[in-house]
Every structure is written in structure tokens, then in C-alpha cells.
N, C-alpha and C positions, 0 to 999 in steps of 0.2 A: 091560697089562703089569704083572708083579707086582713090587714094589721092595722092596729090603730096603739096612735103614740099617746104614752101617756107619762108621767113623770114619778123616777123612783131614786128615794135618796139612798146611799150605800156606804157602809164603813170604808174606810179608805183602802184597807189592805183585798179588801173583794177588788175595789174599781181598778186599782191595781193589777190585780191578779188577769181580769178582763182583758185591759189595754196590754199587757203582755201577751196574751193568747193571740190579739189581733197582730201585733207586731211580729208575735214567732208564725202566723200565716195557719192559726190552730180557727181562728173564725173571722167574717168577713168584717165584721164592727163589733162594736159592742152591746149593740141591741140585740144583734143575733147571737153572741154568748150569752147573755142573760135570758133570751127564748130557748134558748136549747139549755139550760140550767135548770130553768123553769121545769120546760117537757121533763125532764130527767126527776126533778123533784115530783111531777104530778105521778109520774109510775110507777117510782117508789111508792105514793099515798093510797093507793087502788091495788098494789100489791101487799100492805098494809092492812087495808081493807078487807081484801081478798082472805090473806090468814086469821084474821080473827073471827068470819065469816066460818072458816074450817073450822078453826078449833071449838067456837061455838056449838059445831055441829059436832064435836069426834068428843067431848069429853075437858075439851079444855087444854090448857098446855102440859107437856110432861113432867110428869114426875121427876125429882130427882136421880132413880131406880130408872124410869123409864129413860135418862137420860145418859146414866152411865150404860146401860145396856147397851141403846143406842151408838152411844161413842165405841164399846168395845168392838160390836158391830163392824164397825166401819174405821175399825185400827185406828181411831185416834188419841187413842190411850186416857190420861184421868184430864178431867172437864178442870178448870178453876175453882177456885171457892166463892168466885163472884156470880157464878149463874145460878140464875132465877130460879126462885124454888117455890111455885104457884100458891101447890095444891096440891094430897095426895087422892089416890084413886081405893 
């Protein structure tokens, strides 16, 4: 892969958190934690992408019905009162 240097300024407690990684032997430098930070942020963004792409196509996100079904479904018992509550169908 060809790399090209370029310069990024960062809150202290990231650069920190970095130069720890490199030291506990978690990545080679600091460049390569923040490229593999990066990759991880990009997959998230495309898997992101990717969902709204679905839901776009299926009707949209669930219900809050379709939500608790869902959860009974799959034993997870009652959702929060924090989750999202779109749209009904």
C-alpha cells in the first residue's frame, strides 16, 4: 500500500491514548494507530451506509411494536425508553 505523510492535529487525550498503544506493543507507531483507527472508522461509515440503503428499501426503520416484538423474539426483554421511534407502518 503506498502511504503518504500528511499532518493531523489531535486532542491530547487521543495522542495519548496512541502513544500508550505503541508503548503497551498494541501498534508499531503512531501513524499506524491512527491508520488503523481510520480503517475502523471507514467500515463503520459503509456499514452505515449500507443500513440505510436497506432500510430505505424494507420500509424504513422499526416500529416501536416492531421493536418490542423483536426484542421479545430474541429474550431480550423491554427496550429503553431512549429508543428511536421513527415512524409507524
Amino acid at each position: 500500500m503506498t502511504m503518504q505523510k500528511i499532518a493531523v492535529s489531535l486532542p491530547r487525550p487521543l495522542l495519548a491514548s496512541a502513544r500508550r498503544a505503541v508503548r503497551e506493543g498494541r501498534a508499531g507507531n503512531v501513524s499506524a494507530y491512527v491508520a488503523s483507527a481510520l480503517e475502523e472508522k471507514s467500515k463503520l461509515d459503509d456499514l452505515a451506509s449500507l443500513l440505510q440503503e436497506m432500510l430505505a428499501e424494507t420500509g424504513g426503520p422499526l416500529t416501536a411494536a416492531e421493536r418490542r416484538r423483536a426484542d421479545a423474539a430474541l429474550g431480550l426483554g423491554s427496550r429503553s425508553a431512549k429508543a428511536p421511534r421513527k415512524r409507524g407502518r
